[in-house]
Every structure is written in C-alpha cells, then in structure tokens.
N, C-alpha and C positions, 0 to 999 in steps of 0.2 A: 337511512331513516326517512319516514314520510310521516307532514304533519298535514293535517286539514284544519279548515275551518269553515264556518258557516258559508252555506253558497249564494254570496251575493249579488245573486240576479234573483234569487228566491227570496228577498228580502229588501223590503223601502224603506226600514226604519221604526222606530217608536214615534206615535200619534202625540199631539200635544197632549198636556195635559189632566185635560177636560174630560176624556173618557175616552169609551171608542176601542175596536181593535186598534190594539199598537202596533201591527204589520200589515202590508199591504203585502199582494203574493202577485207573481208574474212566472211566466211556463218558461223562459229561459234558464237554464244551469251553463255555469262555465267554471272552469279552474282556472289554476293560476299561469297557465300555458297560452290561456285565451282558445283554448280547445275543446270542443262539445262535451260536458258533462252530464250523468247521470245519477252519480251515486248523492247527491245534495251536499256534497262538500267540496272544498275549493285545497285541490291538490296542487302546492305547491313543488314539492320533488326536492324541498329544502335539506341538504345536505351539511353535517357539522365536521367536526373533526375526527371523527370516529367515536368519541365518547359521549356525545351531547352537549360539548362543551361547547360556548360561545365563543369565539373567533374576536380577537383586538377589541370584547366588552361586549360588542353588537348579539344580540342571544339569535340562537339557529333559526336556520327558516331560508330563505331565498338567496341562493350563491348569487355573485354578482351584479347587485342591483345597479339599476341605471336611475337619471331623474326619469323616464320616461315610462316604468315597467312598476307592476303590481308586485307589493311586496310583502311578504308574509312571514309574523316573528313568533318564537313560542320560549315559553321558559325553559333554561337552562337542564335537564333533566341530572337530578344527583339520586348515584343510584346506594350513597352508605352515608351511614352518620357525618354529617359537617354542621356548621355552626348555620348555614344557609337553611337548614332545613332537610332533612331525609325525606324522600319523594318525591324532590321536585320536579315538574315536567312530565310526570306520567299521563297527564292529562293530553292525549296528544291528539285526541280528533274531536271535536264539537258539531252539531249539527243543528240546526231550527225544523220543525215542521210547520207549516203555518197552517193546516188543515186541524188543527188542534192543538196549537198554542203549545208545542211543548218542547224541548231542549236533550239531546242525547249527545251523554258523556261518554269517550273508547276510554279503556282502559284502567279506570278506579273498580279495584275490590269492593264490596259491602255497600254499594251503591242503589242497590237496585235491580229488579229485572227488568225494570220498564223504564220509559224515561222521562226526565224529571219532568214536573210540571210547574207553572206558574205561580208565587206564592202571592199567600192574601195578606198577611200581615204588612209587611216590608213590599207592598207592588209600586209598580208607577203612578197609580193614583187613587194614594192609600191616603183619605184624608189627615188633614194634620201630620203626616212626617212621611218615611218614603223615599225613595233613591231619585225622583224627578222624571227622567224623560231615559232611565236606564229601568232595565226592568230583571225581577229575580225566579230562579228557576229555584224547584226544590227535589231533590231526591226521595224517592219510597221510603216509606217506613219500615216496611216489613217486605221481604221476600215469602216464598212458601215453598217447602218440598214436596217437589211431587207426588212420592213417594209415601212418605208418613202424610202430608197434610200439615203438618208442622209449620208452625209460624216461624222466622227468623227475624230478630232484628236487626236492621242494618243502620248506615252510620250516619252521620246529620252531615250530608254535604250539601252545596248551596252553592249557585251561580251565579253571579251577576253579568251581565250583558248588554251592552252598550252599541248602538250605530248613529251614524253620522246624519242630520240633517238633510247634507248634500247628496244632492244624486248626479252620474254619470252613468254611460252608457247610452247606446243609439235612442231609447226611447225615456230615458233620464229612470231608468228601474234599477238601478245600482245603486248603494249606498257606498260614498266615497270610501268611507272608512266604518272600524268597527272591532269593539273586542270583548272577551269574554276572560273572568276569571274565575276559577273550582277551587274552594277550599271543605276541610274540614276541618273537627274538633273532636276526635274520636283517637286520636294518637296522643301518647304521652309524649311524643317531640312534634315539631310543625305536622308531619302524615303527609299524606300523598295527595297532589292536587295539579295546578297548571295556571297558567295565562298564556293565550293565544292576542294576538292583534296584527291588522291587516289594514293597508291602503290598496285600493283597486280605482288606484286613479293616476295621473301623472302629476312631475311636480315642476315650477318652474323658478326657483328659488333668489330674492331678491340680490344683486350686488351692493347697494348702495341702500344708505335709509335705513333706519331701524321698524321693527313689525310688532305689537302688540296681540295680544292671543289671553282672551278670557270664556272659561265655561266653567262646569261641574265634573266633578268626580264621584264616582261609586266605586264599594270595595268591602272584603270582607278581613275581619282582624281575627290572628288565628296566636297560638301561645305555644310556647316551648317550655316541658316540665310540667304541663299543666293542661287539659283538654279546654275546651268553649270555642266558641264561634260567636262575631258579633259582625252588626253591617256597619260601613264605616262614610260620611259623603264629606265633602270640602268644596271651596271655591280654589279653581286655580285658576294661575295670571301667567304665562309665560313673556320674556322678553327677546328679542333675537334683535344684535347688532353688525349687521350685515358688511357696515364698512371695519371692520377690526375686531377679532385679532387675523393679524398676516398672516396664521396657520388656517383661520376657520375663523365664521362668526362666534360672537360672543354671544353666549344664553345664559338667560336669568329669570330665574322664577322662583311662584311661593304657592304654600297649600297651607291654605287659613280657614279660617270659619269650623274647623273640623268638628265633623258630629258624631257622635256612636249610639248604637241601640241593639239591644238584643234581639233576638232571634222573636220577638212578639211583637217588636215594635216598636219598645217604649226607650224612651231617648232618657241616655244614663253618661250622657257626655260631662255631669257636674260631678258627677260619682266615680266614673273612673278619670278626670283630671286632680280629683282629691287626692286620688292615690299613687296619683306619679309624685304630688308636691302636696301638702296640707293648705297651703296659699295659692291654689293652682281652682281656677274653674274653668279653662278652657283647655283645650291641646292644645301644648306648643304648637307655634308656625314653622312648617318645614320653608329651608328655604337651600335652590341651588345652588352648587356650587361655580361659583365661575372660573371659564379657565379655555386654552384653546382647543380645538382639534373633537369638537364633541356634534360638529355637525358634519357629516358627508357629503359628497354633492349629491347621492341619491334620494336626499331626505332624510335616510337614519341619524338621530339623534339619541346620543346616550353619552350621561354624565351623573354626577355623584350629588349626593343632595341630606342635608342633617336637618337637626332640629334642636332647639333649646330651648330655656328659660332660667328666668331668676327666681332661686331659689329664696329661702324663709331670709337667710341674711342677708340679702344682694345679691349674691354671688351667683355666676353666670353655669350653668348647670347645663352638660352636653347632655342627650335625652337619646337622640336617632340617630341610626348612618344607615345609608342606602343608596340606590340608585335610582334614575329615572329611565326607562326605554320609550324611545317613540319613532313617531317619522310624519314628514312634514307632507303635507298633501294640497294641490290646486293649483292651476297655470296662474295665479296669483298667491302662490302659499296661503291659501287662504283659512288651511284649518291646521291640528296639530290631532291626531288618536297618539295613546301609549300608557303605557305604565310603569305606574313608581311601587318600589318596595323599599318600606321602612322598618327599621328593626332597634327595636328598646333592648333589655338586656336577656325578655323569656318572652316579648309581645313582635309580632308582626303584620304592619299593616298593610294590605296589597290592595291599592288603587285602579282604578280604569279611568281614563277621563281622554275627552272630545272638546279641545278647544278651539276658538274663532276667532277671526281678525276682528275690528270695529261691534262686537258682540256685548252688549252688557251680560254681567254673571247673571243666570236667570235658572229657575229648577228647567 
C-alpha cells in the first residue's frame, strides 16, 4: 500500500491571521524518497503489515524511520465494523493546489467530482470563531449525471488542515510539518474518512532537560449510531522529560480550553458540555497518559490519553479513551505535528495540532 500527502515543497504554510493568501507556492515537488516529484504528492512507499494495521501502536506510513529521514503517518485503515470506527483510513491520498485554493481527497465515495474547496463559515480568518492559523476544506454538494442531468446528493465531508510555521529546505520553501484530517457525518456508524500527518525535516532529540511545547489544535467531531459533523479547537501543552524514564522519555500532556461549533459556525461548546453532565459548561480536559517507551529515537511519539470530570455528586466520571500520534521535528526538537483521537461512548473527536517550544498558545 501507498499513501501520499500533500507535496511539501508546493506549500509554505497558513498566513497569519490577518488575511491574505494562506499559502505561498514554489515550482519544487519532492516525495518522501527526496526524489523529483510530479504528481503534487509526497509518496512515501509506506508499507504496514499487510492489513493496514499499525505495527507496535506507531500507525502506517514510513518503514524504518531514522531521527534524520522524513516521515509519513496515515490512519490505521479498518476495513469491517469495530468499535474504532468502520472506514477508517480510506482516506489515503490528499493533495493542495495552490493555483486555486482547493484540497483533493483519493478515495471517499459521495464526495464529490471535484475537489473540495475552502469553507467560509469555519475559515482561518472567520471573524469571531474559526480554527486560527489551520484552515477547512469542503466537499461538493451535489454531483451530476452525465447522462440524465440529474442532480445527486453527496455527503457533508470536511477537511481540516494544518502546516507548520517552520520551514526547511534549501531555499526554507518547505513546511517542517503538517497534517490533514477527512471526516464525515453521512454513516449511521463513524463512515469513512482519514488522518494523514508528516515531518519533512530531521530531528535531533534532547538527552537531558525537560522540553515544553504549546500551540492549537483543529479537528472534526464525528458520532457512532447517530450522523452530524462538528469543528472541534483546544489549546495543547505537551511535556517531554528527557532525563527518565530509563526505557524512553517521559510525555505529558493536556487538551483544555476545548471548543465545538457546527457546521455554520456558531460555537455550541456550552450546549454540548450540558449534555455529557447537566453541571458541565466546558469539555473535559484530556489529559496523557504517562508511562515509558512512547517516544522513539526517530521522533514517533504515540501514547494513550483520557478524559474526565466531576460529576453532579463529586464523583469522578471517566468521559474519553484514546490515543495520541505524533513525531517530534527540528535539530532542536523544536516543534511537535500529530494527532489525537478521542472517543466518548457514540462521540469521536479527531484533532490535528502543531506544537512549539518557548511558544505562547496563540490562534
């Protein structure tokens, strides 16, 4: 199996967020070979175990990583009902044009014939609310038959997309990192969709001294037994303790501040925390789990991570289980891309997020 992702020499990132085109273009394409590309995606050659399955947690994408080599992750792909979600991972090639701002998804049914476009509701710099310095693609409404003329509806999928501040590469036109996630709300269980994410940079990972790492998250929240789609943002803090444990650094981290808004906009984070708890106005804080062996020396990072709260009588109320995937990027570790998926008992929330050393949270 081969996954792609956007081709990071065709792309410098999201514009602050003032206005502006959010990407800057440059005539370079490369893959994940470091060998002349053409097709605007960055072909890893990422091989799993035959099934799609993730290998010791780490999800598919680049055999063999080193700290020094470009590395490329995609969701697990499940191809029959499990409790993860049916679908996952079909998502398995994304691309950017920057000649027209627009976002093409391989592999989703009822998507579309064309590919998605940038949304107004939920953009980067949607005043008053907004995903920040991540930006959201939307899929066609309707298809047409050739044939009859016929209108077809298709399904409300929605992208979010994320890249890195930093740049590398000879003339710094690379975005260090960067990731994307596809959901829908058109299946009576999670449906078909993806998360891809990518570091295209080398890493050179502290020994000693502990490391601090704050930004933003974007994500879409999708339901099992029940259709809807909602955009989801957080502040994240990650922490990494480099001198112990003696298997691997220690990682610690939280996802607070959490927001939700529908598909229009409008931020409804006091209305759905009503309804996980009647005493509840915020979403719980996720928070990780600590423990050894959750960092590589390549930079892959993946560990497990919950959430909770106090319920109406005190009582401490389990909410979330999930995991985190990432990988650490910069001859000073300087940043963190990855993705978390959390999951209530019919709710799943799929984050993206781009963290920084010495960075205040900031949109």
């Amino acid at each position: 199996m081969k996954n792609k992702i956007i081709s990071l020499a065709l792309i410098a990132g999201l514009a602050a967020c003032s206005g502006g085109n959010p990407f800057e273009e440059t005539d370079t394409a490369t893959d994940g070979d470091t060998t002349g590309g053409t097709d605007g995606g960055t072909d890893t050659g990422g091989e799993t175990d035959g099934d799609g399955i993730a290998v010791d947690g780490v999800p598919p994408g680049t055999e063999s990583p080193t700290a020094g080599s470009t590395i490329f992750r995609s969701e697990a792909r499940v191809d029959s009902s499990s409790a993860s979600g049916y679908g996952n991972g079909f998502a398995n090639s994304v691309s950017y044009n920057s000649a027209d701002d627009t976002f093409t998804v391989n592999n989703l049914a009822f998507d579309g014939d064309g590919p998605y476009v940038r949304g107004e509701a939920v953009s980067s710099f949607h005043e008053g609310a907004g995903l920040g310095r991540f930006a959201v693609y939307e899929a066609e409404e309707l298809a047409q038959d050739p044939i009859s003329g016929d209108d077809i509806s298709q399904f409300t999928y929605r992208a979010v997309y994320g890249t890195s501040k930093n740049r590398t590469g000879d003339a710094n036109e690379i975005a260090t990192t960067q990731f994307a996630i596809i959901r829908t709300g058109n299946y009576i269980q999670y449906g078909f969709g993806g998360f891809v994410y990518q570091r295209d940079d080398s890493v050179v990972l502290p020994e000693t001294l502990q490391a601090r790492y704050t930004g933003k998250s974007a994500g879409l929240r999708d339901f099992n037994a029940d259709g809807g789609l909602q955009y989801t943002t957080a502040d994240v803090e990650i922490i990494i303790d480099s001198d112990d444990f003696d298997e691997g650094a220690g990682v610690d981290g939280t996802i607070r501040n959490r927001r939700v808004y529908d598909l229009a906009g409008n931020d409804i984070t006091s209305t759905v925390a009503n309804s996980i708890s009647p005493n509840l106005t915020e979403i719980p804080v996720a928070q990780f789990v600590i423990g050894p062996g959750v960092l590589e020396d390549s930079g892959d990072l993946v560990g497990e991570i919950v959430s909770q709260y106090r319920g109406e009588d005190g009582e401490t109320v389990g909410y979330e289980e999930g995991n985190y995937y990432a990988i650490v990027s910069g001859d000073d570790a300087s940043e963190i891309v990855g993705v978390f998926v959390l999951e209530a008992a019919d709710t799943r929330d799929t984050g993206g997020f781009i963290v920084y050393r010495g960075d205040p949270v900031t949109p």
